[in-house]
C-alpha positions in Angstrom: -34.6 9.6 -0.1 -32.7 8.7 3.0 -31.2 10.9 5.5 -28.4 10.2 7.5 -27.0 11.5 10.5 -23.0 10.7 10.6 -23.4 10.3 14.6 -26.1 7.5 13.9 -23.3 5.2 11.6 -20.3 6.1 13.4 -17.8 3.6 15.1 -14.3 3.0 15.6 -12.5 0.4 14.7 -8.7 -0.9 12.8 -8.9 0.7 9.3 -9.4 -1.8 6.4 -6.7 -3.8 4.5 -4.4 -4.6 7.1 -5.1 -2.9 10.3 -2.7 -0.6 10.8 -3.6 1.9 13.8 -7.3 3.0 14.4 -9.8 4.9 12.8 -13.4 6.2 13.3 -15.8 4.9 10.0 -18.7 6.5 8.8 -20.9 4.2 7.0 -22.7 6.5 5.2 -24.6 4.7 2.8 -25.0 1.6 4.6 -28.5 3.3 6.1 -29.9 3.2 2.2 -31.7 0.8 1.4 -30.2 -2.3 -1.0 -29.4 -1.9 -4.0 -27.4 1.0 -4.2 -25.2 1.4 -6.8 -22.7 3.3 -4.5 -20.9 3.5 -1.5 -20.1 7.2 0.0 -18.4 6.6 3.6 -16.1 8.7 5.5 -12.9 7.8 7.5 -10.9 9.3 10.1 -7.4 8.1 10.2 -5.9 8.5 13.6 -2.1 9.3 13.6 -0.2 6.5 12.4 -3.1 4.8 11.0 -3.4 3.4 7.1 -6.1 2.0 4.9 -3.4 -0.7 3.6 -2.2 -1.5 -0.2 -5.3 -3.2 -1.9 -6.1 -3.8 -5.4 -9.5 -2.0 -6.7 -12.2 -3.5 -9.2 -13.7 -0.2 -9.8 -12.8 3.5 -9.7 -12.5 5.2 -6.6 -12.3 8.8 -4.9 -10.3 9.7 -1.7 -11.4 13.2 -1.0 -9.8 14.7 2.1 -11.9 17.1 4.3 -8.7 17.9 7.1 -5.6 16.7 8.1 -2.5 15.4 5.7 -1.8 12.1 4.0 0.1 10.5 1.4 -1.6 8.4 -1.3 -0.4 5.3 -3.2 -1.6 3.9 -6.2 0.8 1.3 -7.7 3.7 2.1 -6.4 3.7 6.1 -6.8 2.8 8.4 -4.1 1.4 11.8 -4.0 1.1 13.9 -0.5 -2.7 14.9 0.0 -4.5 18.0 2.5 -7.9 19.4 2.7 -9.6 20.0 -0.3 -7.4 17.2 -2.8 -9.1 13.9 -4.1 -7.2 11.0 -5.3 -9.6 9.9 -8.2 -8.2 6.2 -8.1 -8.3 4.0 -11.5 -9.6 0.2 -11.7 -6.9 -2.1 -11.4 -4.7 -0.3 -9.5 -2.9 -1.3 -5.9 -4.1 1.5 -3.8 -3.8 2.9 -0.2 -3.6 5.9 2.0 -1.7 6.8 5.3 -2.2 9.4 7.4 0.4 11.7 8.2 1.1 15.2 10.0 -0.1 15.7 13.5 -4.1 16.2 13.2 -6.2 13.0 12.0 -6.8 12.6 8.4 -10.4 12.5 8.0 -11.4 11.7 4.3 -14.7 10.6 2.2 -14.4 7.6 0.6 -16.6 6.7 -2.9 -16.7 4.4 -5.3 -19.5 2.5 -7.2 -20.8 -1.5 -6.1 -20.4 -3.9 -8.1 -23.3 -4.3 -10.7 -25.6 -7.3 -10.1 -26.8 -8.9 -12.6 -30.9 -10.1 -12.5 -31.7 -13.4 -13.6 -34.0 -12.8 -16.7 
């Protein structure tokens, strides 16, 4: 078992896939040990900001904790607040903005890759 603190993984930086605006990370499961088979991390988008259009390999979940957002996912949007998850489908172009005057702060999951062993 690990036990993480979010003060002891947090930093800000640009959000990923393109930048746009700032945003506080949480890299949550970066304090496990490797290999994990996951990745649980949260993200506060600060007003304006966006985790850009990327394409996913694997199945992903935007839940949002407060503020308001929209969400993409190949080319159709749905507005998200507190308490929605995007559950996100392999293969599509996704991304999330934050809109509305608070923050949108948000946990972010989705499953690493699998590794194969060498037998």
């Amino acid at each position: 078992m690990v036990v993480v603190n979010e003060e002891d993984v947090k930093r800000d930086e640009p959000p990923p896939h393109g930048a746009i605006g700032m945003s506080t990370a949480y890299r949550i499961s970066d304090a496990a040990p490797a290999p994990r088979s996951m990745e649980f991390r949260k993200r506060v988008l600060h007003p304006k900001a966006e985790i850009g259009l990327h394409r996913i390999d694997h199945d992903e979940v935007y839940y949002v904790l407060s503020g308001e957002g929209i969400v993409n996912s190949d080319g159709t949007t749905q507005p998200l607040k507190p308490g929605m998850a995007a559950y996100l489908y392999k293969g599509a172009t996704v991304g999330i903005k934050q809109t509305g005057a608070q923050p949108l702060s948000l946990i972010v999951s989705y499953p690493n890759a699998v590794r194969q062993t060498a037998p």
